[in-house]
Residue, then its C-alpha position, 0 to 999 in steps of 0.5 A: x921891553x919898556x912896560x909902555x913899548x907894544x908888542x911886534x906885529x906878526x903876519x900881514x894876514x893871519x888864517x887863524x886869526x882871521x878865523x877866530x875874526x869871522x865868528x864874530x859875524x856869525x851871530x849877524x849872518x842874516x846882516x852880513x847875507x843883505x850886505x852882501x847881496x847889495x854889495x854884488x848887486x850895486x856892482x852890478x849896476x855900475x857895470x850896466x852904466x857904461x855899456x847903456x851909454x855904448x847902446x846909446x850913442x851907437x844905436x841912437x846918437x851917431x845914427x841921429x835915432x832919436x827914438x827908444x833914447x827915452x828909454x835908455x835915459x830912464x833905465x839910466x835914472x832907475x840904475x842911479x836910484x836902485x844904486x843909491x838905495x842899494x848903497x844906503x842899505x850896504x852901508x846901514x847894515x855893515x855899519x851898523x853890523x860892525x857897531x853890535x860886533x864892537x860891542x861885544x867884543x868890547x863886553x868879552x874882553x872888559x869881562x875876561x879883565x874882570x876875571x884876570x888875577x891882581x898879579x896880571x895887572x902888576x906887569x900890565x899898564x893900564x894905558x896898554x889895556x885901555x887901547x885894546x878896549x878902545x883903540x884896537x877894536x875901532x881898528x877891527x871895526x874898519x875891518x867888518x865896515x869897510x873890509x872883510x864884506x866890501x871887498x866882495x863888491x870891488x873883486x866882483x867889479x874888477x872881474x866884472x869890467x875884465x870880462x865885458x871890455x874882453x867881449x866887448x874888443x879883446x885888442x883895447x882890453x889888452x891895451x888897457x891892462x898893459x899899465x897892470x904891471x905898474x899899478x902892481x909895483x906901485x900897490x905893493x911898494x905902498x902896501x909893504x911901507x904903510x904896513x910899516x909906519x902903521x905899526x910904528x903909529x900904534x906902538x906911539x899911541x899905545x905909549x901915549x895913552x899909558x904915559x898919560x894915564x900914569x902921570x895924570x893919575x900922579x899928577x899931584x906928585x908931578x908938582x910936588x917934586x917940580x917935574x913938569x919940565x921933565x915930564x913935559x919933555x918926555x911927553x913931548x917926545x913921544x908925542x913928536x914921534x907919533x907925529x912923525x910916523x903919522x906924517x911918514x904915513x901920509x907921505x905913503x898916501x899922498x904918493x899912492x893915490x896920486x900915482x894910481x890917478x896917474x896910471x889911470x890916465x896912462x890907460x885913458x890916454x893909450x885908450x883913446x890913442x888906440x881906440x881912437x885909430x881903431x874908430x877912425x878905421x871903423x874897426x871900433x864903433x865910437x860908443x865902445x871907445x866911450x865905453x872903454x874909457x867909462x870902465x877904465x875909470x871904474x877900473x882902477x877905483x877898485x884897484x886902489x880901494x883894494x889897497x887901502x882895504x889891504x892896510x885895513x886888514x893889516x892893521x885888524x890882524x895886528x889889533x885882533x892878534x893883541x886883542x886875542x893875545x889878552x883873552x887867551x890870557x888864563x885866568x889863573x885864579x879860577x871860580x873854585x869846583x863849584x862848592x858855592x857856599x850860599x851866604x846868610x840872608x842880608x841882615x840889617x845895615x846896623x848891624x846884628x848882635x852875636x847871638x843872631x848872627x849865625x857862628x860862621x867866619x872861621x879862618x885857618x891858615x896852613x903851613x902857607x907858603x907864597x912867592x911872587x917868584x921863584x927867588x922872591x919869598x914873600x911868606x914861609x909857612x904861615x899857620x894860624x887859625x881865627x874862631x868864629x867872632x874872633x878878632x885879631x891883629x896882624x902886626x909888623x915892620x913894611x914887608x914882614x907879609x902882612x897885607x899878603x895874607x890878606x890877599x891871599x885870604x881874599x883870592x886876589x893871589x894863590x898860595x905857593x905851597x899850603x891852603x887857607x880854609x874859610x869855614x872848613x873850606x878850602x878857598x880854591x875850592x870855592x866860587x869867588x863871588x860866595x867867598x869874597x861875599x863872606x868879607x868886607x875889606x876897608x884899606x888905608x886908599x880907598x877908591x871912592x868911584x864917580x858918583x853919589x854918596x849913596x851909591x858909593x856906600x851900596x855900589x850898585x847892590x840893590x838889596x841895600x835899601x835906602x835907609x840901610x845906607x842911612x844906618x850904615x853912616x849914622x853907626x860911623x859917624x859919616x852922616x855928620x859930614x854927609x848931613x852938611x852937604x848941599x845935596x847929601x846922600x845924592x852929592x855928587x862924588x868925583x872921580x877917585x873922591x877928589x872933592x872929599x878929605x882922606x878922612x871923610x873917604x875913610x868914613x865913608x868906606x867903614x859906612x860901605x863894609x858895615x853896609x854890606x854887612x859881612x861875616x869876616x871884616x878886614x882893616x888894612x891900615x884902616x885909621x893910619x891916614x886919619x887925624x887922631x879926632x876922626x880916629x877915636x870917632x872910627x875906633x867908636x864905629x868898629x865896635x858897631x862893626x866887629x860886633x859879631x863878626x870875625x876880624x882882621x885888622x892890620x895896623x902899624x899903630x899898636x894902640x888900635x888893636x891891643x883890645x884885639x882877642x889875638x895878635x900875630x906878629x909877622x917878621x920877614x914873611x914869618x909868624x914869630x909870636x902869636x898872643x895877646x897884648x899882655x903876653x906878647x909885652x911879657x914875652x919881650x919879644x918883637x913885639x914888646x920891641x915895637x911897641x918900646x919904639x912907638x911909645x918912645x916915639x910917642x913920648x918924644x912928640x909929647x916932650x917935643x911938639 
């Protein structure tokens, strides 16, 4: 199945989704008990309508009794006025009902997506996820607003009409249901195809919303490469298809409803044929035969809003079964066994010295083994071990592991085989939120969120004060750039920092790390995408930021980190050499050949320019 296809709907109607549907009104049950009540209420209402105009022109117009016709007009008026009120109150308290339900329902689902692993959103397209919080749970709205309670009303006035036509004269009730059969054929000829064309309409949008957020995202590389023909083109035929389905569905609609009209008329039309004899003969007084026809209209309203509420419920039971589909989804990297290690109290955004910062950092890999599959071994038994206030260097040819320990450290995966230990402390055995406290993570693409500048560097935290935010800056150097501004530190930031440069970004996200003032730092190719100027002026901020503090740098450029205490060497998810700059170079191994080749590569710039 392509990543952007949906899944296969299942049933047309579900017991034990619509089970786990229902508790969602629970919290509202005084709500739905009101609507409910009004709903039966103002069928009720409707029901009384016609038979007060039997009354009326059987006791009082066809006699030419003009008195007590008064008072049916009124009772009629106050039926109309007590109907309106009562649908008003329907509608206000089942929409908004059905608002409050999508609203949390909307905050579980965002908060389990919060929770799920990293590796759950490698095989999952964000246009996917994005239709389960936006467009299936509109659908489940329709269902509580205008399916699940509603449906009351229209049950109740079918019975209703079926039992006071049968009183009234069982000879024209019968005549009256003889078209049944029809509607029923009809009814489910439209039920069984819009069941089908809906799903070929979800299965669209959903493709749509994934292609559009993928190549949006990449849109720069759309026109880089002159692919806006291609791509246009394959937009287009998605798009095409999810009109077509839309367009057979309204050829579903169009048939239906008119065909429903139709029959009604049928009935209407053997009504009067019937009823008419019968009053002729005097077998039927005139007010039943208006009557009659009265409630052969409401009849069949309810019979078609029946069907159109069946494709409501179709169409809930496809969205509930994916939105449940997602929250049953486990989180497989959980919150630890509670040994939530508390962290030190926040210290200053400048930074504190060595002796005032407590030891605390340490990091132990142990015999670390991890695949993302069976066949696929991304690092093979990994030990080492990092003191506190150590920094360290993690070199290596792309795909030697490297940025995989990093995840792993920070529990964006979990280890295949073996532990990493943070102080002593195995990291599975740890609350997320006290292990992912201990570190601030700088990567060479920095998601910068739409914003300000301040609230990119604090990201919500309240405890990092205003002028923290300064200092933080000021000690990277980013307030030079910031100063320049037209609103500085409140200059609005776009969505992913598209107004500011990749240095300006990279800045701006040494000035968040060192803001939130961590005990273990990690830099992934953190000066790789920055001109060699913004880079000495990074290289002067990191001795403000690793003062103190245990660090992992990841570097391709081995002049950034052979001050580092310790360098390990990663080749083919293996730890071969281990040292520091000096002894790796004298040991003439992998890593004394990566260097040869980039100061090579070096000097033929030099020579070349």
């Amino acid at each position: 199945m392509s990543a952007h296809e949906e899944e296969v709907l299942g049933k047309a109607y579900d017991s034990v989704l619509m089970r786990r549907l229902l508790r969602y009104l629970l919290p509202y049950r005084a709500h739905v008990v009101v609507a409910l009540v009004a709903i039966i209420a103002n069928a009720g209402l409707q029901l009384a309508q016609p038979y007060l105009v039997k009354i009326a022109i059987d006791r009082h117009i066809q006699p030419g009794n003009l008195a007590g016709l008064d008072r049916i007009a009124l009772a009629f008026l106050a039926i109309l006025f007590a109907s309106f009120s009562l649908e008003f109150l329907q509608t206000w308290t089942l929409q908004s009902t059905g608002q409050r339900i999508m609203f949390d329902m909307r905050l579980q689902i965002y908060r389990h997506l919060q929770q799920l692993d990293v590796q759950f959103y490698d095989r999952n397209p964000v246009g996917r996820l994005m239709t389960r919080v936006t467009t299936d749970v509109d659908v489940l709205n329709d269902m509580f607003t205008a399916g699940v309670v509603s449906i009351f009303g229209d049950v109740f006035m079918l019975v209703g009409i079926m039992i006071v036509l049968v009183i009234m004269d069982w000879r024209l009730a019968l005549v009256a249901f003889s078209v049944l059969p029809l509607i029923a054929v009809v009814t489910q000829w439209f039920r069984r195809n819009a069941r089908e064309s809906y799903r070929v309409v979800r299965t669209l949008i959903a493709r749509i919303n994934a292609f559009l957020q993928e190549h949006i995202t990449g849109m720069s590389t759309v026109q880089l490469f002159r692919q806006e023909t291609r791509i246009f083109g394959r937009f287009n035929d998605i798009n095409q298809r999810h009109r077509d389905a839309n367009v057979e569905s309204i050829f579903y609609y169009a048939v239906f409803y008119p065909a429903i009209e139709i029959i009604g008329a049928l009935a209407a039309a053997l009504i009067i044929w019937f009823g008419g004899g019968w009053t002729i003969t005097g077998t039927l007084t005139l007010g039943s035969l208006v009557a009659f026809l009265q409630y052969s209209q409401r009849f069949f309203r309810p019979i078609s809003d029946m069907s159109e509420k069946f494709n409501v419920l179709q169409a809930a039971m496809a969205s509930s079964e994916r939105i449940f589909k997602l929250l049953d989804t486990p989180v497989k990297i959980g919150a630890g066994e509670g040994l939530e290690a508390l962290r030190p109290a926040h210290h200053s955004a400048a930074g504190a010295s060595a002796g005032e910062r407590p030891r605390t950092g340490s990091i132990a890999f142990e015999d670390v083994s991890f695949a993302y599959n069976e066949a696929d071994h991304v690092l093979r038994n990994v030990s080492f071990q990092v003191a506190p206030g150590e920094r360290v260097g993690i070199v290596g040819a792309t795909g030697a592991g490297k940025s995989t320990l990093i995840n792993l450290l920070l529990r964006f995966y979990d280890t295949t085989s073996g532990r990493i230990l943070v102080d002593g402390v195995d990291v599975r055995q740890m609350g997320l939120q006290a292990l992912r406290d201990k570190f601030s993570l700088v990567l060479q693409d920095v998601h910068l969120f739409s914003g300000t500048i301040a609230s990119n560097i604090r990201l919500g935290t309240a405890v990092i004060t205003d002028e923290q935010v300064r200092a933080a800056a000021r000690a990277v150097h980013a307030d030079r750039f910031i100063s320049e501004l037209p609103q500085g530190y409140d200059h609005p930031v776009a969505e992913r920092g598209a107004t500011l440069s990749v240095g300006q970004k990279q800045l701006l996200s040494f000035a968040r790390a060192l803001a939130f003032d961590p005990e273990i730092l990690v830099l992934d190719e953190a000066t790789s995408s920055v001109d060699t100027e913004t880079e000495l002026i990074i290289r002067d901020a990191l001795k403000v930021l690793m003062a103190g503090r245990t660090t992992l740098a990841i570097a391709h450029r081995l002049s950034t980190i052979q001050d580092m205490d310790k360098i390990l060497v990663m080749h083919h998810g293996e730890l071969r050499e281990a040292g520091t700059h000096q002894e790796l170079l004298a040991r003439r191994g992998i890593y004394y050949k990566l260097y040869q080749l980039q100061f090579k590569d070096q000097e033929s710039l030099i020579a070349n320019p």
